[in-house]
VEXDONU-713291 format. One record per residue (C-alpha): x, y, z; residue number from 1; residue in one letter. Coordinates in steps of 0.1 Angstrom, whole numbers, plus 2048, in hexadecimal, padded with zeros to 3 digits. Layout:
! residues N
SITE  east  north   up  seq  type
SITE     X      Y    Z  NUM     A
...
! end
This chain:
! residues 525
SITE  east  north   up  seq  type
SITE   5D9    6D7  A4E    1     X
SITE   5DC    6BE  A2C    2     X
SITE   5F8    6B0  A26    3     X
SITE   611    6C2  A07    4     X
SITE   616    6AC  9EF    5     X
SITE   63C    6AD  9F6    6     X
SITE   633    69F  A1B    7     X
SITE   61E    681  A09    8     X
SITE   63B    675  9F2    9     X
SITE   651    67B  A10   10     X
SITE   63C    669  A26   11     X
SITE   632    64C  A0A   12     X
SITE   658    647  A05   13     X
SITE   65C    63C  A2B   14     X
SITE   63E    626  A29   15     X
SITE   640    612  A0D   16     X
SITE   662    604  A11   17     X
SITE   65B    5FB  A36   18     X
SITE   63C    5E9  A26   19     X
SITE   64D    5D9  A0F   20     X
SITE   64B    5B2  A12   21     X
SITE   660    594  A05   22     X
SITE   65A    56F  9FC   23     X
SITE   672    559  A12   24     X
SITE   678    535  A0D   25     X
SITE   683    522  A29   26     X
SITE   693    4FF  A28   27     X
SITE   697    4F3  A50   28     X
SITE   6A6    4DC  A61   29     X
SITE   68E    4C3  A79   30     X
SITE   68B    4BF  A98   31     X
SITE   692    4D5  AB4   32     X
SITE   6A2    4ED  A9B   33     X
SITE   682    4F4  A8F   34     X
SITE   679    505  AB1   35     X
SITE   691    51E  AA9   36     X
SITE   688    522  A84   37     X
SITE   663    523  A8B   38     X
SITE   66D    544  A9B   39     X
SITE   67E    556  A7C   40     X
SITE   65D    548  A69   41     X
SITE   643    556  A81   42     X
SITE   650    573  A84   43     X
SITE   658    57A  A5E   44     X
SITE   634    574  A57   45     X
SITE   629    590  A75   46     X
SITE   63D    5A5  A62   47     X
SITE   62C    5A2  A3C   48     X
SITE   644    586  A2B   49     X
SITE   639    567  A1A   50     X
SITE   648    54B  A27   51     X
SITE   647    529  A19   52     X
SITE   65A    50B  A2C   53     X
SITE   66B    4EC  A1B   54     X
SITE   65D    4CE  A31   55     X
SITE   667    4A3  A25   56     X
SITE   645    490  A2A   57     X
SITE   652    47E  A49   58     X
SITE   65A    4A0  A5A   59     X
SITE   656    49C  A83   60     X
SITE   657    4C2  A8B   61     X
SITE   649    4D3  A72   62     X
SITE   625    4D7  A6E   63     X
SITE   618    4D2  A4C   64     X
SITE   5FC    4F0  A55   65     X
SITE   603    50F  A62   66     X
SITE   5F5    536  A64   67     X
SITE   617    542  A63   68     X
SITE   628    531  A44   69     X
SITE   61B    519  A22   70     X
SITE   62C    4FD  A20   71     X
SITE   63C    4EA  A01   72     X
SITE   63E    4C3  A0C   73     X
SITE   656    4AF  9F9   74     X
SITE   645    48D  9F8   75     X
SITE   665    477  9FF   76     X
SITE   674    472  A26   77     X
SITE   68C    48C  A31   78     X
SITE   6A0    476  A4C   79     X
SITE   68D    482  A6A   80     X
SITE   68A    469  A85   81     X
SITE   67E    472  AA7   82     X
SITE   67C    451  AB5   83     X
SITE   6A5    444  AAB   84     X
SITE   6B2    468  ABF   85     X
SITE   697    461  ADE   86     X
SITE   69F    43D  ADE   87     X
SITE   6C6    447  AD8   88     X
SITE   6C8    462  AF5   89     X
SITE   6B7    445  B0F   90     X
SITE   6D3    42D  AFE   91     X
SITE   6F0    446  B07   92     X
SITE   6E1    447  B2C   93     X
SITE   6E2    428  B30   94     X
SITE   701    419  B25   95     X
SITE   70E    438  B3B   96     X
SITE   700    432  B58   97     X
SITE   70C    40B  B56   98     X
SITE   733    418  B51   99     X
SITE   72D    401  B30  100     X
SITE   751    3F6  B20  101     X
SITE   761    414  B05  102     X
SITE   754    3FB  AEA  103     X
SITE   731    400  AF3  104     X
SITE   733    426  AF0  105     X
SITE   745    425  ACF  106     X
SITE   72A    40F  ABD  107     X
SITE   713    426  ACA  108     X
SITE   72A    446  ABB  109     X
SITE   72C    433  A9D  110     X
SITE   703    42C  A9F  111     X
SITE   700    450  A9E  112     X
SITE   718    458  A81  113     X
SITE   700    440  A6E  114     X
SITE   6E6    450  A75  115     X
SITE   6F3    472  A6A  116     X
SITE   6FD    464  A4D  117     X
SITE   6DA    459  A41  118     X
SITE   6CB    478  A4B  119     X
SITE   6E3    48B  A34  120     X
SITE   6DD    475  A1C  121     X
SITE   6BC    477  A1D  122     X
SITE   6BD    49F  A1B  123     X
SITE   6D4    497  9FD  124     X
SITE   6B4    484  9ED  125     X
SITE   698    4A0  9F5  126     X
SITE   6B3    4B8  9E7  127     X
SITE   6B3    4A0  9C5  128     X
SITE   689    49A  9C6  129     X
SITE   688    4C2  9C5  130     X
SITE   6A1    4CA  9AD  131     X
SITE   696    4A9  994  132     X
SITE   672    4B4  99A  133     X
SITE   66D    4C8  97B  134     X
SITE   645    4D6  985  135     X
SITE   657    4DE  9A7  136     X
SITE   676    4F1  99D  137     X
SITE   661    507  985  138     X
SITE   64B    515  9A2  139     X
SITE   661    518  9B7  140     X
SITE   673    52C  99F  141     X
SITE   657    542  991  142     X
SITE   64B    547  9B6  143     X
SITE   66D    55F  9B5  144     X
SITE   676    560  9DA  145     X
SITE   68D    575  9E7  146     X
SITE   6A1    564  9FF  147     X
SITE   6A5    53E  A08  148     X
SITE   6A6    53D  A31  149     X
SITE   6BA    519  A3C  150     X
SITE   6C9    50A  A5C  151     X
SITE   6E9    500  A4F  152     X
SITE   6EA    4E2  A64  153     X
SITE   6DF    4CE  A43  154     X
SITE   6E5    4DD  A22  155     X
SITE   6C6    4D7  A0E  156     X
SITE   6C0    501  A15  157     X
SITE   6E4    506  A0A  158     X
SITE   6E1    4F1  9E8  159     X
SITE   6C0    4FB  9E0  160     X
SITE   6C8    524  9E0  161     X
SITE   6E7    522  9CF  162     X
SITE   6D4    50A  9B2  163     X
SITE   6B3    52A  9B2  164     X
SITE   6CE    544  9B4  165     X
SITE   6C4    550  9D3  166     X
SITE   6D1    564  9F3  167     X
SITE   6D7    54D  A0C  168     X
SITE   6D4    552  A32  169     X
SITE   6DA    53C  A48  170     X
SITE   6CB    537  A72  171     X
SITE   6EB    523  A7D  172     X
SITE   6FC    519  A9D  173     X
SITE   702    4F9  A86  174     X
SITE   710    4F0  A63  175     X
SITE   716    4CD  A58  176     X
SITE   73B    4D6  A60  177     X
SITE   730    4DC  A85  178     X
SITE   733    4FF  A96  179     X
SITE   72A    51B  A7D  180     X
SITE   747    532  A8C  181     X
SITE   75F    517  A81  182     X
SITE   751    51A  A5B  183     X
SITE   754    53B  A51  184     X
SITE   766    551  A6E  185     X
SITE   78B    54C  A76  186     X
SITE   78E    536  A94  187     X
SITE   7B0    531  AA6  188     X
SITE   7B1    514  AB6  189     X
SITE   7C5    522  AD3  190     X
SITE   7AA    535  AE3  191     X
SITE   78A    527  AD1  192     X
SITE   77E    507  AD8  193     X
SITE   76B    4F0  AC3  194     X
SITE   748    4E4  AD3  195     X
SITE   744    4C7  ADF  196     X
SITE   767    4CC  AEB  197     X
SITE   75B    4D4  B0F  198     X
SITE   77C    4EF  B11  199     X
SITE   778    512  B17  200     X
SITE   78B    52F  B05  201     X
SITE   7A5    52B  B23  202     X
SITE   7BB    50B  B18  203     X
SITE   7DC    4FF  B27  204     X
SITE   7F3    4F4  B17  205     X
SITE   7E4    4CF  B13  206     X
SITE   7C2    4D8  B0F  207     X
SITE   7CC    4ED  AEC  208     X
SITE   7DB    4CC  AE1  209     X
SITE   7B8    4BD  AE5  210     X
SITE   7A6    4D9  AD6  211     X
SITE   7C0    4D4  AB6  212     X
SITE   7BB    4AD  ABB  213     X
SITE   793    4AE  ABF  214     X
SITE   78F    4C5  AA1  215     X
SITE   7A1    4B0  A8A  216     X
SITE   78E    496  A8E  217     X
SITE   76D    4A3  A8F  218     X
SITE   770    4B3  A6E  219     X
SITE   77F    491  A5F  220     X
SITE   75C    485  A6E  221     X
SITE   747    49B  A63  222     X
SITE   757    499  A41  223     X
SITE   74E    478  A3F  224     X
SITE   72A    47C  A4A  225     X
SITE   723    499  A32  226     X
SITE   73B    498  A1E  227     X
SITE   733    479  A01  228     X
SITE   70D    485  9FB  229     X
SITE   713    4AB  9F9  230     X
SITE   731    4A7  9E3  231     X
SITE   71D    492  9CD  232     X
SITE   702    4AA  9C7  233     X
SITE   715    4CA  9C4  234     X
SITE   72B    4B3  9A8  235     X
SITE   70A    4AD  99A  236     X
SITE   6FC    4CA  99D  237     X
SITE   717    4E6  99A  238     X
SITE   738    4D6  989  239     X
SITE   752    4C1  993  240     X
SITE   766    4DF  99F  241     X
SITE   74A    4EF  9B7  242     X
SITE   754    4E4  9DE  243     X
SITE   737    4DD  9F1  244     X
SITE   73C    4F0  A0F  245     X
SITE   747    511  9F9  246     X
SITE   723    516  9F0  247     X
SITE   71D    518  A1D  248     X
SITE   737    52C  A1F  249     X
SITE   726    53F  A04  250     X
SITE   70A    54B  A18  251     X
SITE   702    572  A1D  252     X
SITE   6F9    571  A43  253     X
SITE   6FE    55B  A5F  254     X
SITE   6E8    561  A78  255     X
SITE   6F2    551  A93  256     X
SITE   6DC    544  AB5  257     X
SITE   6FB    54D  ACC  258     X
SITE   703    56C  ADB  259     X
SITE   729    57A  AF0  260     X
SITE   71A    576  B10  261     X
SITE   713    54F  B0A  262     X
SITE   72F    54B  AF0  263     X
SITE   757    54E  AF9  264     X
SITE   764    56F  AE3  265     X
SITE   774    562  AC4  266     X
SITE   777    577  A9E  267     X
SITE   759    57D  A8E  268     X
SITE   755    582  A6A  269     X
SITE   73E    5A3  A5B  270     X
SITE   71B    58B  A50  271     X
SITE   71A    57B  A71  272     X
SITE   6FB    58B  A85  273     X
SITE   6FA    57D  AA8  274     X
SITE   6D4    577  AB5  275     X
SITE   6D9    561  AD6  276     X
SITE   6BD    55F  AE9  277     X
SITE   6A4    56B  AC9  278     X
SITE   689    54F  AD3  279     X
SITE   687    561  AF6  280     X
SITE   66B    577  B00  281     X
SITE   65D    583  B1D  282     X
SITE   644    56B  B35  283     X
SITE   622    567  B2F  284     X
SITE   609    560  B4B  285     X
SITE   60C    53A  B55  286     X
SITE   5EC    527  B51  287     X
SITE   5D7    525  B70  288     X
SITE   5E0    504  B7B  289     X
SITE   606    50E  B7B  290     X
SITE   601    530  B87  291     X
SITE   5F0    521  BA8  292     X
SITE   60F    506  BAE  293     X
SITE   626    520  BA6  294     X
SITE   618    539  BBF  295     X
SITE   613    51C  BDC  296     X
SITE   63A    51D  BDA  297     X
SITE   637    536  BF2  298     X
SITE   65A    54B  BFB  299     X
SITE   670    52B  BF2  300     X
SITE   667    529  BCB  301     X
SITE   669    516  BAD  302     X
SITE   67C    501  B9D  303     X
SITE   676    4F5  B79  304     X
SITE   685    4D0  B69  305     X
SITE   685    4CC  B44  306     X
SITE   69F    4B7  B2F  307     X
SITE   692    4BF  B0B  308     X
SITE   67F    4B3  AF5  309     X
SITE   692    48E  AEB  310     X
SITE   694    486  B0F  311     X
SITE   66D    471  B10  312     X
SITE   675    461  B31  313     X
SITE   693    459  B4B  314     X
SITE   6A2    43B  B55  315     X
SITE   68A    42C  B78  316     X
SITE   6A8    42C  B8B  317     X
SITE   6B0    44F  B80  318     X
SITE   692    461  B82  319     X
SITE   68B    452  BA9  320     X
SITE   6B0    464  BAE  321     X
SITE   6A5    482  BA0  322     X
SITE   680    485  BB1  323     X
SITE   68E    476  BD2  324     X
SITE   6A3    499  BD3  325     X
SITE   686    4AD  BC7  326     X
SITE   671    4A1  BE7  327     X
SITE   68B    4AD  BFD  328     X
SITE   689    4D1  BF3  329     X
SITE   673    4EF  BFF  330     X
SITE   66F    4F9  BDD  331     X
SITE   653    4EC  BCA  332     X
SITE   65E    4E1  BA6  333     X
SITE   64D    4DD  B83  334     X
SITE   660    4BC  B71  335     X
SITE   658    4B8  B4C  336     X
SITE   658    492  B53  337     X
SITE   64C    474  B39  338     X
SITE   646    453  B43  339     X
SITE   63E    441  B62  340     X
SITE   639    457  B83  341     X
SITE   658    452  B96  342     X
SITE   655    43C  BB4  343     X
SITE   664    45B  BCD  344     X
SITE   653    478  BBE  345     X
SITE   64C    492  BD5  346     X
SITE   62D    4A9  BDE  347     X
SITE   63B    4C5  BDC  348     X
SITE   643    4B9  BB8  349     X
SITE   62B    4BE  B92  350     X
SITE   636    4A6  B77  351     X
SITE   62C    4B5  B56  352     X
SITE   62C    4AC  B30  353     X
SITE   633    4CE  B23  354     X
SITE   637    4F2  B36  355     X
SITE   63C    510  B27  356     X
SITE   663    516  B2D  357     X
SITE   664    535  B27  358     X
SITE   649    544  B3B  359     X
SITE   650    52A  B59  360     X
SITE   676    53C  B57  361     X
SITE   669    55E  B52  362     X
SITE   654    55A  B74  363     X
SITE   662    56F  B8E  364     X
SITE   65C    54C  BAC  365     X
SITE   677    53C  B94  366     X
SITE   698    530  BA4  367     X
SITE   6A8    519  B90  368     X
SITE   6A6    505  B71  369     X
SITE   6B2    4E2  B6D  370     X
SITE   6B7    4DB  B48  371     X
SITE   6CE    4C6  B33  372     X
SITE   6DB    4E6  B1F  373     X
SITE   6CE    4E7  AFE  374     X
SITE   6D6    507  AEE  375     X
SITE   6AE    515  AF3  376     X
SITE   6AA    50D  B15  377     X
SITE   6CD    523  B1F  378     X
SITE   6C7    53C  B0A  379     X
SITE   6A4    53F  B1D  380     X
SITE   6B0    53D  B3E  381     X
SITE   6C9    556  B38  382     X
SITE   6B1    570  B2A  383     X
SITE   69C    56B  B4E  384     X
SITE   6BB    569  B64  385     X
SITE   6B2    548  B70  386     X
SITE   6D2    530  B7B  387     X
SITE   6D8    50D  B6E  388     X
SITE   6DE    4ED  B7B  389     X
SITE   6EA    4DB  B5F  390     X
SITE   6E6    4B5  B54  391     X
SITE   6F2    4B3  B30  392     X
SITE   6F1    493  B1D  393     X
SITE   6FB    493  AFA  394     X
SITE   707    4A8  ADD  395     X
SITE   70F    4D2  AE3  396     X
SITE   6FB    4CF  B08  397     X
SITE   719    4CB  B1C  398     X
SITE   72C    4E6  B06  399     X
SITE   710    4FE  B0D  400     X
SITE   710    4F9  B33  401     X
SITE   732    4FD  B35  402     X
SITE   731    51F  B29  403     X
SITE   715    529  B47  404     X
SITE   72D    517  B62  405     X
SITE   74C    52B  B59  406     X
SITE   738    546  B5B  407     X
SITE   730    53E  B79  408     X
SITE   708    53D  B76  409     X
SITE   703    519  B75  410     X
SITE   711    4F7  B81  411     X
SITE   713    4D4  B6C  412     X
SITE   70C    4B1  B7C  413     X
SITE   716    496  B6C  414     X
SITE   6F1    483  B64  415     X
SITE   702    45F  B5C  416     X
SITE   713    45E  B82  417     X
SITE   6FD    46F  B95  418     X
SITE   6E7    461  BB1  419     X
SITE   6CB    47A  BCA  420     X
SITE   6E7    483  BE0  421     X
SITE   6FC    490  BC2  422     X
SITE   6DB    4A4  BB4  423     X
SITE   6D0    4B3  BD7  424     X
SITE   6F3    4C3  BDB  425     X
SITE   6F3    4D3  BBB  426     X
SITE   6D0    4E0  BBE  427     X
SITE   6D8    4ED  BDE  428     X
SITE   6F7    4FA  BD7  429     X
SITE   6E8    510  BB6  430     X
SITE   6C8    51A  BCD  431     X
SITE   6DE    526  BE9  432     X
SITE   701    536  BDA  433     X
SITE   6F1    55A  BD3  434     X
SITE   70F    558  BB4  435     X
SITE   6FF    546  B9F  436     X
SITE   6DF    55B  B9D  437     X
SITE   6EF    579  B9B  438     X
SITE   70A    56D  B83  439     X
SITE   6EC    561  B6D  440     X
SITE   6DB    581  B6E  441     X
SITE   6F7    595  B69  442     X
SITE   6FD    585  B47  443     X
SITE   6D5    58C  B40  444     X
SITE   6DB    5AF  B41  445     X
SITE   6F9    5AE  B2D  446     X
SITE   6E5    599  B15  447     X
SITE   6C4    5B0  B15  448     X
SITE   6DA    5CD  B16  449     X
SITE   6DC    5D0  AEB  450     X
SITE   6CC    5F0  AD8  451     X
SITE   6BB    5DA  AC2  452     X
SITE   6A6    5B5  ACE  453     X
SITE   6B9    598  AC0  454     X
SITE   696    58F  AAD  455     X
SITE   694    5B1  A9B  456     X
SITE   6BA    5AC  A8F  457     X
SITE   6B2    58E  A80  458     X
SITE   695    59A  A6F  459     X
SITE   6A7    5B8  A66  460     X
SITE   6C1    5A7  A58  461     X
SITE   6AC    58B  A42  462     X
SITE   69D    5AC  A33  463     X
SITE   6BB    5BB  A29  464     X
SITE   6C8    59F  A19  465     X
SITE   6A3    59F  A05  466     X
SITE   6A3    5C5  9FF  467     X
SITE   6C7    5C6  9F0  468     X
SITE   6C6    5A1  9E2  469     X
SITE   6E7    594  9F5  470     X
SITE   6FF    5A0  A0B  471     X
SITE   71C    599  9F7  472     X
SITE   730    5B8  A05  473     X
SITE   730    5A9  A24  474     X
SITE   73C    586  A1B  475     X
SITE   75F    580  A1C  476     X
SITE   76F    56B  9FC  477     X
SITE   789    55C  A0F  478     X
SITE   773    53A  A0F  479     X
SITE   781    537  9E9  480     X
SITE   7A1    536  9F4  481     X
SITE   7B5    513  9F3  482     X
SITE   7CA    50C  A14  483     X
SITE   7E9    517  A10  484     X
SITE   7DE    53A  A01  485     X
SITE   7CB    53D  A1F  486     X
SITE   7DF    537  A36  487     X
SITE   7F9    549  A23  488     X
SITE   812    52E  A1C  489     X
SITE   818    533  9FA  490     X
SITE   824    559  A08  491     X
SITE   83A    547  A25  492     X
SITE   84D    530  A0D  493     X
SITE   850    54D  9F1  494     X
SITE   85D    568  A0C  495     X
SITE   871    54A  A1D  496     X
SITE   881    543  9FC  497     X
SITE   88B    567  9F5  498     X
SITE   89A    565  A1C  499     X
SITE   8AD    549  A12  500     X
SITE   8BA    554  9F1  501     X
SITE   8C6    57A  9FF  502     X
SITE   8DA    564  A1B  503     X
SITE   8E5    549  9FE  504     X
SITE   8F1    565  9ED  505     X
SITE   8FE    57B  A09  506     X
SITE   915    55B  A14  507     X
SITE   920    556  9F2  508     X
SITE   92E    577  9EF  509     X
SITE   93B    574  A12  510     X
SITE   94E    558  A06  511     X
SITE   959    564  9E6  512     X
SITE   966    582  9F6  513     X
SITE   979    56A  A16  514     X
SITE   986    557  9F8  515     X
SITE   994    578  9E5  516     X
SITE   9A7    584  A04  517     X
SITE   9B5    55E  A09  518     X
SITE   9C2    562  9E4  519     X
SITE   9D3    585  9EB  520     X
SITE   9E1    57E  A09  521     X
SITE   9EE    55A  9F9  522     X
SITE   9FD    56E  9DC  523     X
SITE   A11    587  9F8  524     X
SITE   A21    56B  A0B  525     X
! end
């Protein structure tokens, strides 16, 4: 039968908006942020968009080429530095490991700061090359995109949409400010800690007092990190009168890379989407090499070592600990190991540059993963129900552990004390408690359990944001609010005052009325 022409509008009015594609600009963040982003912008091109990606000339992530996106290099250095964070994670294991003196930590604290600080600054710069770049500006306005995608971990994204006029999302765990939660949501302090606090959403009494403590000075820090180059260009930029942080606030939706079964419950606000675990996907087929180790693990299984990308080799000392333990163990184990072969390595034991994570995880001979918790490498191993022994060593990586041990699905080793006797235990102990694997997996189903895929809601939501040009009705103004209107302390004092004046006046006539009798009965006697 044809088709009436009733059924062909009808059926044209479903297909063309679901065909309907956008132009996305996206300003990342490097490094291993870009892992994540790369995601969005993968899968935003499967879909139809356009996507073009803001890269600095000295970018160490972000490929200048790619099927997926164009890119737009500014030709000035963005502040990305893969050798001072390698050579600065090794410096933090080693002063560690030699119980160095308080002062030695601190300079290296304050070594880091620096080093923030430049990179911000340098952000602040491309930001300036863009906007003073007249040629620039005028095609990236005439290319009329519809949304600006960031990380708000710098705020190049966030200065850049507000000067086009743009609808800003944001792919956050991040802002310069630290947690995204703590920027836009409310955020007790009694029951929500503060990353890198290392507190759970349990405190006593002494641990609220470091929560309070710990998050007033972390955002004194932070302010002075961020704070005297991103003030400067939204007072150059936008007015004197413009607060930086206002225009992040600003922002339509936060996606956010966490999700309630690796986060502690705490208030949400309505444009915050939760997409933990939207870089996991089910395993592919291992290469053959792998796939034959992997299946000569026999009934004992596999375990699988990998401390993230920054981490190019281990201490000799350390390393012979760790592959001393290794050789003990039934299990055979694939070690993402740089550097020199350690001195104890086992046979039962492959050291590898690279291994796919995610399939290695997804393999049902899996048993444990050893990993120094960086957000991707969690969020993995809780999608495929695969326990943790953790060995954290700088930044959130300790936070996010400690959210899979109080759940019971993982255990944390301290890497800067530990010697082969320590690590055997703790291998052992995850392999053999059958808690910990079923904890883990039990917080796979409750994180695969969703009637949507945490990818799709992103996407979903970066095209609503494009189809209705914002998301304004979801944003809540209370980010223009000073302090005390806030926090209502302008309504305390008032409705104290009124208090004060119906007692003031109640006592006064009290007292009038006491002094009246006083008078009467004087006059009688």
């Amino acid at each position: 039968m044809f088709l009436s022409l009733a059924s062909i509008i009808s059926l044209l009015a479903v297909i063309i908006p679901a065909t309907h594609c956008g132009k996305v600009l996206v300003f990342p963040h490097d490094g291993s942020h870009w892992v994540n982003m790369r995601v969005l912008v993968e899968e935003l091109h499967s879909r139809g968009h356009t996507v073009t990606v803001i890269r600095a000339a000295d970018s160490w992530y972000i490929s200048e080429t790619s099927p997926h996106y164009n890119t737009l290099t500014v030709d000035i250095a963005g502040g990305g530095d893969e050798d001072f964070f390698r050579l600065f994670v090794s410096e933090v294991i080693k002063i560690k490991q030699s119980k160095a003196s308080v002062w030695a930590r601190f300079a290296l604290d304050m070594e880091l700061k620096d080093k923030f600080f430049e990179l911000h600054k340098k952000i602040c710069e491309v930001v300036v090359y863009i906007f003073e770049n007249t040629a620039l500006m005028k095609s990236l306005q005439d290319a009329k995109y519809d949304v600006v995608l960031t990380d708000p971990a710098n705020g190049g994204g966030v200065m850049l949409a507000h000067y086009l006029g743009l609808p800003l999302v944001f792919n956050a765990r991040w802002t310069v400010h630290g947690e995204a939660h703590f920027a836009i949501a409310p955020s007790p302090l009694s029951y929500v800690p503060l990353p890198p606090s290392e507190l759970t959403d349990q405190m006593t009494f002494y641990e609220r007092i470091k929560n309070v403590v710990f998050y007033t000075m972390r955002m004194h820090l932070y302010k002075q990190v961020v704070g005297p180059h991103y003030s400067a260009l939204s007072r150059r930029y936008f007015g004197p009168d413009v607060d930086y942080f206002s225009l992040f606030q600003a922002a339509d939706i936060w996606l956010m890379r966490v999700d309630f079964v690796f986060e502690f419950p705490r208030p949400i606000m309505p444009n915050i989407i939760h997409m933990g675990g939207f870089q996991c996907k089910p395993a592919k087929p291992l290469p053959e090499h792998l796939e034959e180790f992997v299946q000569s693990s026999g009934e004992h299984g596999v375990i699988i070592m990998s401390l993230g990308t920054l981490i190019g080799e281990l201490p000799r000392d350390l390393a012979d600990e760790i592959a001393a333990a290794f050789a003990k163990l039934p299990q055979k184990v694939i070690w993402r190991h740089k550097g020199d072969k350690p001195a104890t390595l086992g046979n039962n034991t492959l050291l590898v540059d690279w291994m796919p994570q995610n399939d290695l995880l997804g393999h049902p001979k899996t048993k444990l993963f050893v990993a120094h918790g960086g957000t991707n490498g969690v969020q993995e191993a809780i999608y495929h129900g695969v326990p943790i022994l953790g060995l954290p060593l700088i930044f959130d990586q300790r936070d996010n552990l400690l959210r899979i041990e109080v759940r019971g699905a993982g255990k944390i080793i301290d890497i800067f004390s530990m010697n082969e006797d320590i690590f055997f235990q703790g291998v052992q102990e995850v392999l053999n408690e059958p808690s910990y694997r079923m904890n883990m997996q039990r917080l796979s189903r409750l994180h695969r359990d969703l009637p949507m895929k945490p990818l799709d809601t992103a996407i979903f939501w970066i095209e609503f944001v494009m189809r209705h040009k914002g998301a304004a009705h979801l944003r809540t103004e209370s980010y223009r609010l000073p302090r005390y209107s806030y926090h209502s302390v302008d309504v305390m004092l008032f409705l104290a005052g009124v208090v004060l004046i119906i007692l003031g006046t109640f006592a006064a006539l009290i007292r009038c009325l006491c002094s009246l009798c006083l008078r009467r009965k004087g006059k009688r006697d």
